[in-house]
N, C-alpha and C positions, 0 to 999 in steps of 0.2 A: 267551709274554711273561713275562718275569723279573716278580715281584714289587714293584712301588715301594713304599719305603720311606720315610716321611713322617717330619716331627716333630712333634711334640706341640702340639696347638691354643696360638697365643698371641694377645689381644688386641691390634688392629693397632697400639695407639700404645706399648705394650711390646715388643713384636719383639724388638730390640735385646737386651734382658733375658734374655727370657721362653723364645722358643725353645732347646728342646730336642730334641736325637735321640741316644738309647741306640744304643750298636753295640756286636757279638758281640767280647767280646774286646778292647775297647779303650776309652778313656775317651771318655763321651759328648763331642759338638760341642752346643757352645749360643752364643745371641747372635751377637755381632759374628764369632764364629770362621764359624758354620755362614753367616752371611750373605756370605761371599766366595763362595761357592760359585755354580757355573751350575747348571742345575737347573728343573724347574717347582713351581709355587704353587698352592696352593687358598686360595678366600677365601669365607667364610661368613659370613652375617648368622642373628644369634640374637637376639633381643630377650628370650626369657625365659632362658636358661638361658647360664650362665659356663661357655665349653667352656675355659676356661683350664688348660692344662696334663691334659687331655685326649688318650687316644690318636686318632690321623685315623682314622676311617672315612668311608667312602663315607656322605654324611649328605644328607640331600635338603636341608638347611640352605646348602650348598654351592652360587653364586652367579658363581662362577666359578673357572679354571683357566687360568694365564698361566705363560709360560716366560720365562728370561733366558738370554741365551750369550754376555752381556755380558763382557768384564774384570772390567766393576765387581761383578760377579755381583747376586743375588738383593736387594744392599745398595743397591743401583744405580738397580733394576727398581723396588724395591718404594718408595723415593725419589720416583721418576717418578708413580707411581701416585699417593702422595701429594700430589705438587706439584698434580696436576690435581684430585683430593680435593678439596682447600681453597684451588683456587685461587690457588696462590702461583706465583712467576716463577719460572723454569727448565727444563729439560726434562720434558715432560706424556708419558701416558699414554693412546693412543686405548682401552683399554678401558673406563679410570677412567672416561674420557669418556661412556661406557653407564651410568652409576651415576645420574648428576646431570643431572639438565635444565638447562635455559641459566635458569629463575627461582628452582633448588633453589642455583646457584651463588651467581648473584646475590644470595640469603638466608643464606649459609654454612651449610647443610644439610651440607655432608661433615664438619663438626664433627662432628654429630650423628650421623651415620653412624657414621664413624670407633669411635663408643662402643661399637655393638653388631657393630663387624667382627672378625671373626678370621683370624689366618692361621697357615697351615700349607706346609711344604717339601719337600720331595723332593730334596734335592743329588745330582751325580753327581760323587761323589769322586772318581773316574777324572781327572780333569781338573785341573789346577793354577791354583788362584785366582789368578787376577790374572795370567796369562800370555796372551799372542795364540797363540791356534794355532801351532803350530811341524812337528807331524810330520799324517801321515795319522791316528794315535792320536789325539791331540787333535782334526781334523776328525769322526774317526768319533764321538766322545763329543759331538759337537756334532750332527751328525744324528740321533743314539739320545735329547737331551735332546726336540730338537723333537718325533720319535715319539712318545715318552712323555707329550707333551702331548695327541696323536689319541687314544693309549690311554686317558687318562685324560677326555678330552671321550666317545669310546667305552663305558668302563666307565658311568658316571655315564648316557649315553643307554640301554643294555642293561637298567641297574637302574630308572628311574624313568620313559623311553618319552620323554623330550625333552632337548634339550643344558641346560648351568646357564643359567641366566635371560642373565645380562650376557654369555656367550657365544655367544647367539641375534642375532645382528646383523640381522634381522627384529623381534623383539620388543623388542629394543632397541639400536635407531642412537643411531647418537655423533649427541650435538645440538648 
């Protein structure tokens, strides 16, 4: 399995900003550039500690791992997640939906969430932001993003002996 390569922790209502990813030889992607991208996500809840701009490791803080192979890429995805967050109109997120109960929404608790979430990216460059699939190359980077989501629900089970918490659809059903 190739190495994923992640961006640097950003607080989730910075994203836009915040994220960053260093490449070998070429000027880093950050913000709005790196969020076109497909790709999967980590998202971690910290309550003590600012992982802001922070390199991603494998952190037991890590709460879940979602993929996009949207158009709209990871800008898109991570929108949706939000909308369901906080309970706004538009297209929702059934994982977001694992975060909040039906009386946490009710009390705008993804507010408060939201303060202590972070998130982190893994894009696959290989693919052109914001195109529909066109050849077998762009299908196969669409099969390799989803993989990379098993590897990484995979890696995260190998190192701490259970899936991330909101990725346990047992431990926690959409309410």
């Amino acid at each position: 399995m190739k190495r994923m390569k992640f961006s640097k922790w950003a607080k989730w209502d910075e994203r836009e900003k915040a994220l960053t990813l260093k490449m070998v030889g070429k000027k880093p992607l950050s913000g709005k550039d790196l969020l076109k991208y497909r790709g999967i996500y980590a998202l971690a809840i910290s309550e003590k500690t600012d992982m802001t701009g922070k390199d991603f490791k494998w952190e037991k803080d890590i709460v879940y791992f979602g993929m996009t192979n949207s158009i709209k890429g990871f800008a898109g995805r991570l929108k949706q997640f939000d909308n369901t967050l906080r309970d706004r109109p538009g297209a929702g997120h059934g994982g977001a939906a694992r975060f909040l109960s039906k009386n946490e929404r009710k009390h705008k608790k993804g507010n408060a969430l939201a303060k202590k979430l972070f998130v982190s990216v893994c894009p696959f460059l290989r693919s052109e932001p914001g195109q529909k699939p066109k050849t077998a190359s762009d299908l196969r980077v669409m099969g390799l993003v989803v993989k990379a989501e098993y590897d990484a629900w995979a890696t995260y089970l190998r190192m701490y002996g259970a899936l991330p918490k909101y990725n346990d659809k047992e431990l926690s059903p959409k309410r």
